[in-house]
C-alpha positions in Angstrom: -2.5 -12.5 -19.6 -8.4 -11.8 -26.3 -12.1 -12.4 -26.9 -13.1 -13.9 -30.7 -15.7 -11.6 -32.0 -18.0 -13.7 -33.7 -20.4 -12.1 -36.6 -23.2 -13.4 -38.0 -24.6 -12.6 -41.7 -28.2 -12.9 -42.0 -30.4 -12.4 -45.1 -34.0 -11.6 -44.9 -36.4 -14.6 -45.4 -39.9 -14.4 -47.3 -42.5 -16.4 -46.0 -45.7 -17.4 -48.2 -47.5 -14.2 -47.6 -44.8 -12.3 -49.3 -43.6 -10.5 -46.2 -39.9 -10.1 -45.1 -39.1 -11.5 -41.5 -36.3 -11.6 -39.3 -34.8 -15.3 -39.0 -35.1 -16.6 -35.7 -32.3 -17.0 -33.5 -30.8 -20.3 -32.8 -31.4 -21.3 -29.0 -28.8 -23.1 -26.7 -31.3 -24.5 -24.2 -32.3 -20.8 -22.8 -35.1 -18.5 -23.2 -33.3 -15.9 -24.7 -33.0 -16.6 -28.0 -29.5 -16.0 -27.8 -26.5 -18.6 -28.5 -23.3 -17.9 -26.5 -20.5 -19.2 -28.2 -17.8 -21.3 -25.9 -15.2 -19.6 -24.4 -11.8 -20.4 -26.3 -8.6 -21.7 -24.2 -7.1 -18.6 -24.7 -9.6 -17.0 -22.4 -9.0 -18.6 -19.5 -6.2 -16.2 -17.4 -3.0 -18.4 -16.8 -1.8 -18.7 -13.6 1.1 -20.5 -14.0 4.1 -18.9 -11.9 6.9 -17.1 -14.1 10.1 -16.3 -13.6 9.8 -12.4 -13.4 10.8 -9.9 -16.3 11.7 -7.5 -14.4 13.9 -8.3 -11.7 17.6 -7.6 -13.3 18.6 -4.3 -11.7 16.5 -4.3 -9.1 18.0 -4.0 -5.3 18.2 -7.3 -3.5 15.3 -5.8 -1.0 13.2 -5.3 -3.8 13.6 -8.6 -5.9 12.9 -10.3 -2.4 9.8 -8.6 -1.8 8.3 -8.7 -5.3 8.9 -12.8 -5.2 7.4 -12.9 -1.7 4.3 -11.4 -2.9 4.2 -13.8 -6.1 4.8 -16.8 -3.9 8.0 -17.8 -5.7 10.6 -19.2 -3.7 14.5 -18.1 -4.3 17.8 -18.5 -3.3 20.4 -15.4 -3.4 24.1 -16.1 -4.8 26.9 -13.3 -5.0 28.8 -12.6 -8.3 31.6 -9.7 -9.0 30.2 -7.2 -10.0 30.8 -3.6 -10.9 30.5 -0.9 -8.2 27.2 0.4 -9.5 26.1 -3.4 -9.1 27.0 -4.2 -6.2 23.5 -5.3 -4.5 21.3 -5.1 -7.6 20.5 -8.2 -9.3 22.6 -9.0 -12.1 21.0 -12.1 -13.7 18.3 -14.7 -12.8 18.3 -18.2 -13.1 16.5 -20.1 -14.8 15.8 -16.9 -17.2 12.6 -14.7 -17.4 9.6 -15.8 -18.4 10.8 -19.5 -17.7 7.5 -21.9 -16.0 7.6 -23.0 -12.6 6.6 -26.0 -11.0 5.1 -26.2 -7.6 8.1 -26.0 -4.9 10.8 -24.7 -7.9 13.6 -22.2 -7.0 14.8 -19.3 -8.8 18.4 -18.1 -8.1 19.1 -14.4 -7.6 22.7 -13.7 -8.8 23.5 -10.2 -7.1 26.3 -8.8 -7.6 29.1 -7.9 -4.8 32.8 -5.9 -4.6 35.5 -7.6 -6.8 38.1 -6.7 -4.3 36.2 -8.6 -1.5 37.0 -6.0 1.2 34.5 -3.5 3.4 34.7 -0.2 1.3 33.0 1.7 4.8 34.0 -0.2 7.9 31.6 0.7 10.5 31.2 0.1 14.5 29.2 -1.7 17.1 26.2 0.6 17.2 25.8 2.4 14.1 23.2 -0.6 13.0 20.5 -2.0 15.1 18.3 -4.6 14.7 14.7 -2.9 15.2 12.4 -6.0 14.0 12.1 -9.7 13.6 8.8 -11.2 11.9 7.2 -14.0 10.3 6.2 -13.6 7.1 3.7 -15.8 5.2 4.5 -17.0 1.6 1.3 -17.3 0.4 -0.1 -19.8 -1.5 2.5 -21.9 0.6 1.0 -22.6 4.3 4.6 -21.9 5.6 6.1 -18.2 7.0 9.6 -16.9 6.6 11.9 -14.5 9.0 12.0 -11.5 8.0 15.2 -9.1 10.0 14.9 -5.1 10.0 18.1 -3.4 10.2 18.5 0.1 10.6 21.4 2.2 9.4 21.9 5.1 11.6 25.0 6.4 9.9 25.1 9.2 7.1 26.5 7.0 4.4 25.7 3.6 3.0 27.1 0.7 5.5 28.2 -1.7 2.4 28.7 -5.6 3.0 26.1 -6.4 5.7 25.1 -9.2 6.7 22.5 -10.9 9.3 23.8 -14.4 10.5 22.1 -16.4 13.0 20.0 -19.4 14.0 16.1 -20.3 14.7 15.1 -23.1 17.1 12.0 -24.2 16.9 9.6 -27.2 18.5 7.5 -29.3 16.3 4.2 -31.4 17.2 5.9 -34.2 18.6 8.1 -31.7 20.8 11.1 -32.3 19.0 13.5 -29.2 19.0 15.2 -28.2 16.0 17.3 -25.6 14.7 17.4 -23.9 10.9 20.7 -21.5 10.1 19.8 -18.3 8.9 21.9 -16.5 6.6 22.4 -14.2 3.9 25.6 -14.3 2.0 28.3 -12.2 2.7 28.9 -9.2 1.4 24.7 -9.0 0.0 23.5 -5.9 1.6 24.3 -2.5 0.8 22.1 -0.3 3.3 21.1 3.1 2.4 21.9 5.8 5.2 19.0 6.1 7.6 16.6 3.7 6.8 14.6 0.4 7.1 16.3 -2.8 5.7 14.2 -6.0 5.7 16.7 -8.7 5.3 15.0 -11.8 4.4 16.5 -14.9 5.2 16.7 -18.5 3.7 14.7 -20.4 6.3 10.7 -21.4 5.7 9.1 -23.0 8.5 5.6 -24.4 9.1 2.6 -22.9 10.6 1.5 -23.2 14.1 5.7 -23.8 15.3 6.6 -21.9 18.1 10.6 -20.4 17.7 13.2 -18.8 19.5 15.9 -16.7 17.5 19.2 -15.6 17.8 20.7 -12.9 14.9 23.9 -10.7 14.1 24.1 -8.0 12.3 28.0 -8.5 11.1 30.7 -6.8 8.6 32.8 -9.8 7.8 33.9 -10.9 11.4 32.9 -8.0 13.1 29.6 -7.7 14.9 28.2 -5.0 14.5 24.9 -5.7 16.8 22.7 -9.3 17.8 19.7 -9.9 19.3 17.8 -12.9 21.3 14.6 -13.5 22.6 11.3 -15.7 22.3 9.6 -14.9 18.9 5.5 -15.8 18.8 4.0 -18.7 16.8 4.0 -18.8 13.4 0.4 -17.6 12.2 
């Protein structure tokens, strides 16, 4: 995501006088006196959405935000793994490189603990919810909630999640509500810093929501949060 140079050989002409003269160039309906050749299919840029090349190994954070930018929608799956895969992407389905069409899904296998058991419990306080967005999926006219956790503590917190629910009003008034959820044991979170945790829930423009989210470790609830959230925009 190659340009056909095109060469001409001209001999010289002799016209009745005995002189030599350039030949005259063919016209395409211009007054330059120069023909443009057609532009082959080849050059026109594709921009057909791909599944990414180079998503395997990445953290789950950043495969999420490097689809979000192309507009690709996904859904993230846990696999055991080995401990130095435990949040990194481990395979992608359907494979790289594969075409998609308008509204298609990729699946993020990431990988997660084989024992299936917090390796660093930690406590009420030691992450906090600092941020709740709407993010816009562009081309798509539709946002998705986006959750910032912080990690206060000095090591990494391993098998967070963020749980919760959005409850929104359509046109027509009707109230609905859309789960949100990551699965369990996704998030690793580095010690002290930002974690945008993006959720599974897409919504139309112009909605107005309320929210309700948990930051958890398994059962325990590490911190929540509840309040109005602005329109969609």
């Amino acid at each position: 995501m190659a340009v056909n140079l095109l060469t001409a050989s001209c001999s010289s002409q002799t016209d009745n006088t005995g002189s030599s003269s350039a030949p005259t160039p063919e016209t395409s309906g211009s007054n330059t006196g120069v023909q443009t050749p057609a532009p082959s299919g080849t050059d026109t840029p594709d921009a057909t959405l791909r599944v990414p090349t180079d998503l395997v190994n990445k953290t789950v954070e950043d495969a999420s935000a490097q689809l979000l930018a192309a507009g690709i929608l996904f859904t993230t799956l846990l696999e055991e793994a080995e401990e130095s895969q435990v949040g990194r992407v481990v395979r992608v389905e359907p494979a790289a490189g594969t075409v998609l069409r308008e509204n298609d899904r990729i699946h993020l296998i990431v990988g997660k603990t084989k024992d299936g058991t917090p390796s660093t419990p930690v406590r009420p306080g030691d992450l906090t919810i600092t941020g709740v967005e709407f993010i816009r999926i562009p081309p798509a006219a539709n946002c998705q909630i986006v959750v910032t956790v912080f990690n206060n503590l000095s090591r990494t917190a391993d098998r967070i999640n963020v749980t919760g629910h959005v409850q929104m009003r359509d046109q027509d008034s009707s109230r609905f509500t859309l789960d949100f959820s990551r699965h369990e044991g996704l998030q690793n979170l580095e010690p002290q810093t930002q974690h945008p945790i993006y959720g599974e829930v897409t919504f139309e423009r112009g909605v107005t929501a309320s929210y309700q989210f948990q930051v958890v470790q398994d059962t325990q609830v590490i911190d929540e949060v509840a309040e109005q959230l602005a329109t969609c925009e």
